[in-house]
TIDO-41401 format. One record per residue (C-alpha): residue in three letters; x, y, z. Coordinates in nm, 3 decimals, padded with zeros to 5 digits, always signed. Example, Ala and Ser with C-alpha at 12.3 -4.5 7.8 and 13.67 -1.06 7.14 Angstrom:
! TIDO-41401
("ALA",(+01.230,-00.450,+00.780)),
("SER",(+01.367,-00.106,+00.714)),
This chain:
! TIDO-41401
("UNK",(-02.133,-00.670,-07.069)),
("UNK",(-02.395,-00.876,-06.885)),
("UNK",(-02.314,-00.970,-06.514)),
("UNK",(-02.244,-01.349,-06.415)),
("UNK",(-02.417,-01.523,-06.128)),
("UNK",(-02.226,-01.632,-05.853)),
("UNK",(-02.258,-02.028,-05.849)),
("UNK",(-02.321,-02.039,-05.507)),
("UNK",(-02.606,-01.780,-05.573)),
("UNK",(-02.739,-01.984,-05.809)),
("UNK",(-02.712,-02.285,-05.561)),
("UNK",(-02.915,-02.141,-05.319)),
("UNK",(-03.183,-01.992,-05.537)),
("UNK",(-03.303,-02.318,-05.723)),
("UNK",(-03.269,-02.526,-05.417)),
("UNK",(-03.519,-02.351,-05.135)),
("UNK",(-03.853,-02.413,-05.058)),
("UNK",(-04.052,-02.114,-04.984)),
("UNK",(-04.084,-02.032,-04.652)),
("UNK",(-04.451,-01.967,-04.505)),
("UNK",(-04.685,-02.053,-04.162)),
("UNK",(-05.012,-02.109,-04.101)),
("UNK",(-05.253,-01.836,-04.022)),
("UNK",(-05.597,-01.825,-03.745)),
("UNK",(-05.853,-01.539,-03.801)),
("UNK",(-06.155,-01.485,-03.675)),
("UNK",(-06.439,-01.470,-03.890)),
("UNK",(-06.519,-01.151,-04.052)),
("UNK",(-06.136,-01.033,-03.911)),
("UNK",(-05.823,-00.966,-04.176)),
("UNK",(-05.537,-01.214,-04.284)),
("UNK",(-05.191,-01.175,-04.400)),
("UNK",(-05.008,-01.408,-04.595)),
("UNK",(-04.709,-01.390,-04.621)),
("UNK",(-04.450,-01.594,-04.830)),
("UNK",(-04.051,-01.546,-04.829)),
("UNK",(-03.717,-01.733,-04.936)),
("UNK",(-03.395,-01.625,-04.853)),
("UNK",(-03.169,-01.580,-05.165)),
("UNK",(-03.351,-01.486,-05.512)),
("UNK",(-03.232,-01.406,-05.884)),
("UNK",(-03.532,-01.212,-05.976)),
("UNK",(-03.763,-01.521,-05.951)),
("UNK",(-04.131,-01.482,-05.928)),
("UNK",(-04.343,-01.579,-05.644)),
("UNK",(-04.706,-01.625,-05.683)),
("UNK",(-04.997,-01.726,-05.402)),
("UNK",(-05.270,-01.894,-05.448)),
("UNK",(-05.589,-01.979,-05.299)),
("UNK",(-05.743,-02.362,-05.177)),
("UNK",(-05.939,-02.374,-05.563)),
("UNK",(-05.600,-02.273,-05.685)),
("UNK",(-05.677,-01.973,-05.852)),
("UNK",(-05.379,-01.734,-05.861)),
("UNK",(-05.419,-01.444,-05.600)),
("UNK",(-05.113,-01.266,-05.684)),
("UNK",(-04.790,-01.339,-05.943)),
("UNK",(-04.577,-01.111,-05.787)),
("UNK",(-04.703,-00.784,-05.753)),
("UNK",(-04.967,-00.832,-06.026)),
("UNK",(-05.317,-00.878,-05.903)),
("UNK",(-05.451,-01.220,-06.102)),
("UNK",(-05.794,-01.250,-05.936)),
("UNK",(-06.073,-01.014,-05.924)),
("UNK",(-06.177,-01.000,-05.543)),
("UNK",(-06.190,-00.638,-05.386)),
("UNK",(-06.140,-00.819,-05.061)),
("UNK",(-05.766,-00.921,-05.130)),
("UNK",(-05.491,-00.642,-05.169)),
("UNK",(-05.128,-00.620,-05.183)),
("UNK",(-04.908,-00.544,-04.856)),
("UNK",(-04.588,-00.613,-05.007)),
("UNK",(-04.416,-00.709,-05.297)),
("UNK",(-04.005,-00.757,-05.380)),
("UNK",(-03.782,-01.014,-05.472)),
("UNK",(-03.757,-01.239,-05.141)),
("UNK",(-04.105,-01.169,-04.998)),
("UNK",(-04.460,-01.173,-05.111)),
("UNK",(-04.753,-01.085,-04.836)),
("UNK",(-05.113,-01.035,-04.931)),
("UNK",(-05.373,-00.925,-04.750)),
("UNK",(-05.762,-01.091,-04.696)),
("UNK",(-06.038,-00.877,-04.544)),
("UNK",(-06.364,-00.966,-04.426)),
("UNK",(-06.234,-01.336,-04.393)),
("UNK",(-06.529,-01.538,-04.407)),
("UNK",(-06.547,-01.943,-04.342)),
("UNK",(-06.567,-02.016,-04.711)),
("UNK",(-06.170,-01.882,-04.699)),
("UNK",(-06.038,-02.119,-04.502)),
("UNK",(-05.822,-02.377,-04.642)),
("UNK",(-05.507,-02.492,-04.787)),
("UNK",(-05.319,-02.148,-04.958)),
("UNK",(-05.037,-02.237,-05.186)),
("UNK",(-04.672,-02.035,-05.229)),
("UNK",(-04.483,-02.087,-05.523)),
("UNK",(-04.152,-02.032,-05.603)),
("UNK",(-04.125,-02.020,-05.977)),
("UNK",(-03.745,-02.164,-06.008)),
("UNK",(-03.694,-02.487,-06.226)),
("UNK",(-03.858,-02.706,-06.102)),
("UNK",(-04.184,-02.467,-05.935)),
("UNK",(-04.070,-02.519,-05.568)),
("UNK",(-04.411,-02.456,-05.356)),
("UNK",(-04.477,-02.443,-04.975)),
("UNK",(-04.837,-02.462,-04.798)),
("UNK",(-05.030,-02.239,-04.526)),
("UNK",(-05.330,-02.337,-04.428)),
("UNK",(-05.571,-02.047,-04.332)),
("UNK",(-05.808,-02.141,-04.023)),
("UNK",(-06.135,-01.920,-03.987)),
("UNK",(-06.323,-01.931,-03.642)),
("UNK",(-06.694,-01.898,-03.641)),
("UNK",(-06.742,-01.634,-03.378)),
("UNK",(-07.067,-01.832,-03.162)),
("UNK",(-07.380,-01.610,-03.152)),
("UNK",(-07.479,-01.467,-02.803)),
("UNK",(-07.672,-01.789,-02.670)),
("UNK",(-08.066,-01.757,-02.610)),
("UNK",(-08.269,-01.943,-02.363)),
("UNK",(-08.619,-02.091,-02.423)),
("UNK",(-08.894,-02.300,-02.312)),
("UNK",(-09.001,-02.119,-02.005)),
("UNK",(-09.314,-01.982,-01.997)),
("UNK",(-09.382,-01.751,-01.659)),
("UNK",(-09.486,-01.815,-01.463)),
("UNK",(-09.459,-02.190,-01.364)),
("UNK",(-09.639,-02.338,-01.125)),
("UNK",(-09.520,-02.535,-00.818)),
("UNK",(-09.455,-02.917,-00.916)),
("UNK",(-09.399,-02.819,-01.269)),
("UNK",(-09.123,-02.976,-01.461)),
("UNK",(-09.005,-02.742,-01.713)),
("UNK",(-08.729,-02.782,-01.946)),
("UNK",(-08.479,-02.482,-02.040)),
("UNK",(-08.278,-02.462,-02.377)),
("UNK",(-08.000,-02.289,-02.401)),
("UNK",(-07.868,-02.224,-02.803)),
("UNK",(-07.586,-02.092,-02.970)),
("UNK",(-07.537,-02.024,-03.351)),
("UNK",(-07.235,-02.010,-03.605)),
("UNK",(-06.950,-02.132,-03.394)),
("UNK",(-06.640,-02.317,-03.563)),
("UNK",(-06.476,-02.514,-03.368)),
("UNK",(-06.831,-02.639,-03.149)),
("UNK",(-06.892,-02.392,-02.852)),
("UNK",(-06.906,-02.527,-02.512)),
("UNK",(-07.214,-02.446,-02.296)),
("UNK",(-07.256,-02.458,-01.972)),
("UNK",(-07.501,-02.374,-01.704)),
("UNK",(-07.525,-02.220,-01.391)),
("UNK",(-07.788,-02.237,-01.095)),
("UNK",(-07.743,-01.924,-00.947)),
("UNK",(-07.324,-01.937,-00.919)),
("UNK",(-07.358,-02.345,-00.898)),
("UNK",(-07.228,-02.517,-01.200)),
("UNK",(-07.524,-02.800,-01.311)),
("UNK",(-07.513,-03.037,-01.570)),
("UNK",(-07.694,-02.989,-01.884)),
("UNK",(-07.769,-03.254,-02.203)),
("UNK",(-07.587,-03.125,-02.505)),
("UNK",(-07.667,-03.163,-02.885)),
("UNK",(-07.438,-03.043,-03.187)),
("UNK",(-07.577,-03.007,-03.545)),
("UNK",(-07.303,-02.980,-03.777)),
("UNK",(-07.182,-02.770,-04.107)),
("UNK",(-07.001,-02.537,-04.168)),
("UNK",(-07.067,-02.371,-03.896)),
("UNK",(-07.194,-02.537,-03.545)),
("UNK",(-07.561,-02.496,-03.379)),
("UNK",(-07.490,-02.591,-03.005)),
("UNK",(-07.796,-02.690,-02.803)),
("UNK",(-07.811,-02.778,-02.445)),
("UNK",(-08.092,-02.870,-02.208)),
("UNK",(-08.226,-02.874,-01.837)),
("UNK",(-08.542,-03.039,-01.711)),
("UNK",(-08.656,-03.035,-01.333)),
("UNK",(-08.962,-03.054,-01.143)),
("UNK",(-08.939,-02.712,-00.974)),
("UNK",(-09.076,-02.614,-00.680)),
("UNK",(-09.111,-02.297,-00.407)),
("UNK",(-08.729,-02.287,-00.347)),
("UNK",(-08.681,-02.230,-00.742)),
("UNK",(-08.908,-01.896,-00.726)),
("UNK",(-08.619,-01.648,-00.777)),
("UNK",(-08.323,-01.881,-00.896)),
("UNK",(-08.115,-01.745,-01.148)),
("UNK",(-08.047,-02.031,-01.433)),
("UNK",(-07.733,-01.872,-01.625)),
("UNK",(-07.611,-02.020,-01.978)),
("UNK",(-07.237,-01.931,-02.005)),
("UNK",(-07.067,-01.998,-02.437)),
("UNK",(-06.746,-02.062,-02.390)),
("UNK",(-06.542,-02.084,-02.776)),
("UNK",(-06.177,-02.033,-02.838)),
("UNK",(-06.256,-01.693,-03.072)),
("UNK",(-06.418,-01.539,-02.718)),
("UNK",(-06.180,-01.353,-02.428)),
("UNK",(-06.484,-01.352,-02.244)),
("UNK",(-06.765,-01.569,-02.225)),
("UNK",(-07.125,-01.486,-02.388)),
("UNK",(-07.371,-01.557,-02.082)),
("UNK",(-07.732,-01.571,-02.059)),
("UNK",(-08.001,-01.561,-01.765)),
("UNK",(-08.306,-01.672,-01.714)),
("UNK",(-08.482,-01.567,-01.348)),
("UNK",(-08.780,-01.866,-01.273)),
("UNK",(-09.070,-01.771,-01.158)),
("UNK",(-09.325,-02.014,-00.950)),
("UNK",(-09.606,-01.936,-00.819)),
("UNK",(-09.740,-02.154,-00.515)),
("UNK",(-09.982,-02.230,-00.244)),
("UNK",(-09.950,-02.004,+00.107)),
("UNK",(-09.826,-02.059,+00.438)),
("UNK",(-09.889,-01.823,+00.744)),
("UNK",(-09.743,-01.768,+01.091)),
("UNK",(-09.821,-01.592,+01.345)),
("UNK",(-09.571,-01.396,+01.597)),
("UNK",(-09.648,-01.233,+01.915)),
("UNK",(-09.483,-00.888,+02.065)),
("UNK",(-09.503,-01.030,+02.432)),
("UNK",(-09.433,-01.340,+02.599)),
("UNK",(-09.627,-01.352,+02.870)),
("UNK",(-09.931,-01.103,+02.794)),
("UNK",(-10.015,-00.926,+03.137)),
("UNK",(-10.346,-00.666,+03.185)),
("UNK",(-10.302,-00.293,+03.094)),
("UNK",(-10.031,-00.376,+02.812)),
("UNK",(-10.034,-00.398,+02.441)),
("UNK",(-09.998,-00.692,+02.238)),
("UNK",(-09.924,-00.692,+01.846)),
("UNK",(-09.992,-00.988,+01.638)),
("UNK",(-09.856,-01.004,+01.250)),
("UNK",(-09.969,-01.267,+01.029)),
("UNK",(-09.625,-01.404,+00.836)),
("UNK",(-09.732,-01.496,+00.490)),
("UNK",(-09.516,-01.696,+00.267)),
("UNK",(-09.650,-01.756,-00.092)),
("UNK",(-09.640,-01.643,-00.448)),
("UNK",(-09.872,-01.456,-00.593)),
("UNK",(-09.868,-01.325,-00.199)),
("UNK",(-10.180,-01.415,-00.023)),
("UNK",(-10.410,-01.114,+00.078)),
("UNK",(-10.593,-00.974,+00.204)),
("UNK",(-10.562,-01.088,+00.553)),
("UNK",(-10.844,-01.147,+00.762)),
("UNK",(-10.848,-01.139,+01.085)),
("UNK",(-11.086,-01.370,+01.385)),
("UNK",(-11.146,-01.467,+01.741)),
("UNK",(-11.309,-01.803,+01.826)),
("UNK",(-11.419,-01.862,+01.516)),
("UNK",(-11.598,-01.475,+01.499)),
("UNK",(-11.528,-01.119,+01.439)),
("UNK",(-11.297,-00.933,+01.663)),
("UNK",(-11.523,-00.812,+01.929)),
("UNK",(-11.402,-00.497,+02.023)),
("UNK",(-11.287,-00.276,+01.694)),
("UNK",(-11.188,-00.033,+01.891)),
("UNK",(-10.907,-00.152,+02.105)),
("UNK",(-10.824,-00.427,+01.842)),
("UNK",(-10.660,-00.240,+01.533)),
("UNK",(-10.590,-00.434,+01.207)),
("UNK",(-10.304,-00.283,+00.998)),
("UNK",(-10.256,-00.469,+00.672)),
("UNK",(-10.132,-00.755,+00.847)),
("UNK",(-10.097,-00.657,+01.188)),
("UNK",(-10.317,-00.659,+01.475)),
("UNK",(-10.290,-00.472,+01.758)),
("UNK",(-10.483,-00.497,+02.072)),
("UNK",(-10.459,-00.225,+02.352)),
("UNK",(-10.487,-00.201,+02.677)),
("UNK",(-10.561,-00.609,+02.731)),
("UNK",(-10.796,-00.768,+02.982)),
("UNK",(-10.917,-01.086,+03.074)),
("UNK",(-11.213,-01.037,+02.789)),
("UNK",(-10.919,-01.079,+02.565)),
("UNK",(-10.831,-01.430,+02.662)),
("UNK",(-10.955,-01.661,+02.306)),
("UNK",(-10.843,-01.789,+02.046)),
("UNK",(-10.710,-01.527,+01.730)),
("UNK",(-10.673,-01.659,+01.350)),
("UNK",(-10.557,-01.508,+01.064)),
("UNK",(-10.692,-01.639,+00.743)),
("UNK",(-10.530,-01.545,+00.361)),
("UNK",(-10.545,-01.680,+00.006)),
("UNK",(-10.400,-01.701,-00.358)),
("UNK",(-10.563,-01.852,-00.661)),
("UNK",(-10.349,-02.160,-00.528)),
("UNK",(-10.495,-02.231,-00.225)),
("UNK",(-10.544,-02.061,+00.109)),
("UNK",(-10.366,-02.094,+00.436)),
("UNK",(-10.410,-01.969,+00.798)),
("UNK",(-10.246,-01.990,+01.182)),
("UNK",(-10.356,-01.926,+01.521)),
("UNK",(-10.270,-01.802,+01.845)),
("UNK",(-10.424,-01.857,+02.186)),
("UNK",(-10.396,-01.563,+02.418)),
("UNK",(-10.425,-01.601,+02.779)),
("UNK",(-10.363,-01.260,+02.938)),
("UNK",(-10.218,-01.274,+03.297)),
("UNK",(-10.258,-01.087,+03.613)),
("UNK",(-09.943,-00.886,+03.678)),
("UNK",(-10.036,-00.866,+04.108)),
("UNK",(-10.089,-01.231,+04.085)),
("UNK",(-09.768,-01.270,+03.862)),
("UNK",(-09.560,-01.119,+04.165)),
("UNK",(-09.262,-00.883,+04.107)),
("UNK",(-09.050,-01.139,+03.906)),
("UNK",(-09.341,-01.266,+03.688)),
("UNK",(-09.382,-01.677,+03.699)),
("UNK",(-09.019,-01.768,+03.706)),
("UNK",(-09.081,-01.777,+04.109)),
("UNK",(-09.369,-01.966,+04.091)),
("UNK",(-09.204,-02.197,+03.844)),
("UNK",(-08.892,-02.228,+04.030)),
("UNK",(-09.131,-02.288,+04.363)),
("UNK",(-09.334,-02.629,+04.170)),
("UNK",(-09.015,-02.739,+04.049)),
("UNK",(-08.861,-02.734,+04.441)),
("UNK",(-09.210,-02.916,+04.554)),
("UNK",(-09.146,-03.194,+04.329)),
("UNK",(-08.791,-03.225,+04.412)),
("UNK",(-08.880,-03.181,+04.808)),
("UNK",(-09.158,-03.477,+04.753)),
("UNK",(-08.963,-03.726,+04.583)),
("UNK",(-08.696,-03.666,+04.780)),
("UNK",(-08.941,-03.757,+05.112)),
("UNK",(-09.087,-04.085,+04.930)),
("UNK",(-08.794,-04.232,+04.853)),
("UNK",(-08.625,-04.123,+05.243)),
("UNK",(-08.970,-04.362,+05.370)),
("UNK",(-08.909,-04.704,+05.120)),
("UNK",(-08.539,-04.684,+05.182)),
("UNK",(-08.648,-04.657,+05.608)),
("UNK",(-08.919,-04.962,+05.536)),
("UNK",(-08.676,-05.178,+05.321)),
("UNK",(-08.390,-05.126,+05.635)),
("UNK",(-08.641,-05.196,+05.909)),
("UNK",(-08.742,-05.497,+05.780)),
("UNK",(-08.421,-05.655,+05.721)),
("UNK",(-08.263,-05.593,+06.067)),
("UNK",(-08.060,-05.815,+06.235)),
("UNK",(-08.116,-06.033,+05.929)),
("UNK",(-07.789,-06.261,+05.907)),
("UNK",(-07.599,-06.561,+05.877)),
("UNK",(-07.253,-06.659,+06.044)),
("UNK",(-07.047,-06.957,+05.968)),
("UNK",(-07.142,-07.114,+06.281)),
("UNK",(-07.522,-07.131,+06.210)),
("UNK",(-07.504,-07.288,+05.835)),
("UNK",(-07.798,-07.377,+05.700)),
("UNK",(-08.006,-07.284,+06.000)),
("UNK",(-08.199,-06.994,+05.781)),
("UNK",(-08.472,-07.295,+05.709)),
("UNK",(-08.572,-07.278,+06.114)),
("UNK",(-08.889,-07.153,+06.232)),
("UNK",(-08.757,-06.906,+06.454)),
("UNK",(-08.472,-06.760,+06.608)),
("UNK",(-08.383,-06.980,+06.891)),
("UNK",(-08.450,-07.330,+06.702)),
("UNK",(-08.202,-07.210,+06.446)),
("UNK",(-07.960,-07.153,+06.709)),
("UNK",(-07.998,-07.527,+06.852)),
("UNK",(-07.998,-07.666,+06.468)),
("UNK",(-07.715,-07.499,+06.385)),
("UNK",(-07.370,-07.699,+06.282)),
("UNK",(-07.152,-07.677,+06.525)),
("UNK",(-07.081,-07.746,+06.901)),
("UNK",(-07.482,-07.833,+07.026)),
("UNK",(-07.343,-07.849,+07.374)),
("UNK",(-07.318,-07.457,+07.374)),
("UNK",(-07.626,-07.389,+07.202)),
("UNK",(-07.758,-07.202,+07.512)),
("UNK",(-07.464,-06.925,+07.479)),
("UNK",(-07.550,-06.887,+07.107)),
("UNK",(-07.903,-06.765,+07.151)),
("UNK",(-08.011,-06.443,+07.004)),
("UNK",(-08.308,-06.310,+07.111)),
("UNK",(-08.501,-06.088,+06.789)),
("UNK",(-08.725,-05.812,+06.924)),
């Protein structure tokens, strides 16, 4: 006797949708899809792919692709698998439900194109001071666009960015500066950022620049005294590094090879004396130019120095000057007093500072005339 259906059964059956979601791999990774419904009478269920060519019809295999297999089959669920997902899979994949009507649901498969590890170009070592060089930085096969972005030493910079599209993204992006000596050793990193990466794919690029040299010259003593050593070292900044070094006094060899040893860069005079006193250049060169410095020696007398060197004898010409100035301005402040003494004016003698002299200015004065006698003030 063959079994009824329960209505409800029935119902439920016809009047589902499959039930489905949407699905990210990245490219050359594997996908499941995987289509269900809740209630079924023994109705098939079939997937398909975005040409809609049937994949599977329930747990028969309908297109020839070694890449797709089975994962599961039954009444309520159907999941296939994709290996080796490339970008030509992506798309809309269809579930159908084969009730009457066909009831079908949609999952769209997204592929990311994995960016290739980025590569920089158009530096040629090694640049030359007051270049201006440009540096590409390029990434292949990305999907979504990668981001690039660039680093001067661990300084984000800005860079000028160019996309060429497809199905699959070339990302370009540029720097162009005039560099200079404080670019010799930078680090210029190009960091791919993409949605498929945990981590980013980074790239570095160390500039080289050559340029012209600069020399200094330091001293081991301060104040060079007779009897001691003295060692000189030519400080060379450049790149290729200027050399050799040469060494001169007053425009001449050093005089006396024996007591005045040259070390690579170093001189070294022993034992100094008043011979010593001159001028001492050191001379060096690249195929960018060539630089040089000088130092004038002037080696002292330590008995004439005295015990504490010329601190005293500074400290005594300082106190001079004070002691002098002090003195000069002690005699003007003496003149200016002495010749304004017993210069003054009372209310009594108003207007009497146009007189000739003391005693008329008295008499002239406004007042009581008939005492003019007992205002006189005699100026000596």
């Amino acid at each position: 006797k063959k079994k009824k259906k329960h209505p409800s059964l029935v119902y439920c059956s016809q009047g589902q949708f499959p039930i489905t979601q949407n699905v990210t791999v990245v490219e050359g990774a594997t996908a499941n899809m995987t289509c269900r419904v809740d209630y079924n009478d023994n109705t098939s269920l079939q997937w398909s792919n975005p040409a809609q060519q049937t994949l599977f019809f329930g747990d028969k295999k309908a297109l020839r692709d070694h890449r797709i297999e089975l994962v599961r089959a039954s009444w309520q669920e159907l999941t296939i698998r994709i290996s080796d997902v490339s970008l030509s899979d992506e798309g809309q994949y269809t579930c159908s439900l084969f009730t009457m009507p066909v009831k079908t649901t949609k999952a769209f498969l997204t592929v990311l194109g994995v960016p290739g590890r980025p590569e920089i170009t158009g530096f040629t070592k090694p640049a030359m001071e007051g270049d201006v060089i440009t540096l590409t930085c390029t990434t292949t096969g990305s999907k979504p666009a990668a981001n690039i972005r660039w680093f001067r030493n661990d300084k984000e910079v800005q860079g000028k960015h160019v996309n060429a599209t497809g199905k699959s993204f070339t990302v370009r992006s540029s720097l162009q500066f005039q560099v200079d000596r404080q670019d010799d050793g930078v680090a210029y990193t190009c960091s791919v950022e993409h949605v498929s990466l945990t981590n980013p794919y980074m790239t570095t690029e160390v500039l080289e620049v050559h340029y012209a040299p600069h020399l200094e010259i330091t001293h081991s003593l301060i104040i060079p005294q007779e009897g001691q050593y003295l060692k000189l070292e030519c400080v060379s900044i450049g790149n290729p590094i200027p050399e050799p070094v040469l060494w001169s006094k007053d425009g001449g060899e050093l005089p006396d090879i024996e007591r005045m040893i040259v070390e690579g860069r170093e001189l070294t005079i022993t034992t100094l004396n008043k011979t010593d006193n001159g001028t001492y250049r050191c001379e060096a060169s690249n195929h960018l130019g060539t630089s040089s410095a000088e130092y004038i020696l002037f080696v002292y007398d330590p008995n004439a120095l005295g015990q504490h060197g010329p601190d005293h004898a500074l400290i005594g010409g300082v106190v001079a000057v004070v002691v002098f100035i002090t003195l000069c301005l002690i005699i003007v402040l003496g003149r200016y007093l002495a010749r304004h003494k017993g210069t003054y004016l009372t209310h009594e003698a108003k207007g009497a500072e146009d007189a000739p002299d003391a005693d008329t200015a008295i008499i002239n004065a406004e007042g009581n005339h008939v005492h003019a006698e007992e205002k006189k003030e005699y100026f000596i």
